[in-house]
C-alpha positions in Angstrom: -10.6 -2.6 6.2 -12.7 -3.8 8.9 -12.3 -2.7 12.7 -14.0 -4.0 15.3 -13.9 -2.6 19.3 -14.3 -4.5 22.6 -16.7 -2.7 24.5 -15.3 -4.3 27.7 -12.0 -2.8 27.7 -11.6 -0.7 24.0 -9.5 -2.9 22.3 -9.1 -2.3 18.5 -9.3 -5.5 16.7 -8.4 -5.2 12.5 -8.8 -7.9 10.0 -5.8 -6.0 8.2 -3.4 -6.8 11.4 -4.9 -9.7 13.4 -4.1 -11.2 16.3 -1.4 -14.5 15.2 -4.4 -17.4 16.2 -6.8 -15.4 14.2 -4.8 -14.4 10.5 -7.4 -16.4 8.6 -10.0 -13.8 9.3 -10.9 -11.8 6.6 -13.3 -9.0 6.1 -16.1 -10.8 4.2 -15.9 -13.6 7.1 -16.0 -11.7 9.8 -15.4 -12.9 13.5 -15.4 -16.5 14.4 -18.2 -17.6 16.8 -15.4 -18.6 19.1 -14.1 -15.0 19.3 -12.7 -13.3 22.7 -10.8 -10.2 23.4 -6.9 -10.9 22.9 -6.5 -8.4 25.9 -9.3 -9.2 28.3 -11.2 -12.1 27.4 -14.7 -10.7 26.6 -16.7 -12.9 24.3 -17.4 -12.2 21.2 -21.0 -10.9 22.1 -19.1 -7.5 23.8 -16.9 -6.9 20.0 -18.3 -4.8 18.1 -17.8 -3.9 14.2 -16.4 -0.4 13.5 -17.7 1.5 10.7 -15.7 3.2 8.5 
């Protein structure tokens, strides 16, 4: 299951439990270019992938 973390403000993003405008997201896929923080806005450029 893939994680990812805003370094802005530490939110935990997971393709397992995604925000509702991103549920097609899927692991493989990873983050669409037009990516931002659900909670602060950051672009995608401050998210970064978690490894597990």
């Amino acid at each position: 299951m893939a994680k990812y973390i805003c370094r802005a403000c530490g939110y935990v993003f997971s393709v397992e439990n995604p925000e509702p405008e991103y549920t097609e997201i899927t692991e493989t896929d990873g983050l669409p270019d037009e990516f931002k923080c659900p909670k602060c806005g950051a672009s995608k450029s401050n998210i970064e992938k978690i490894e597990e």
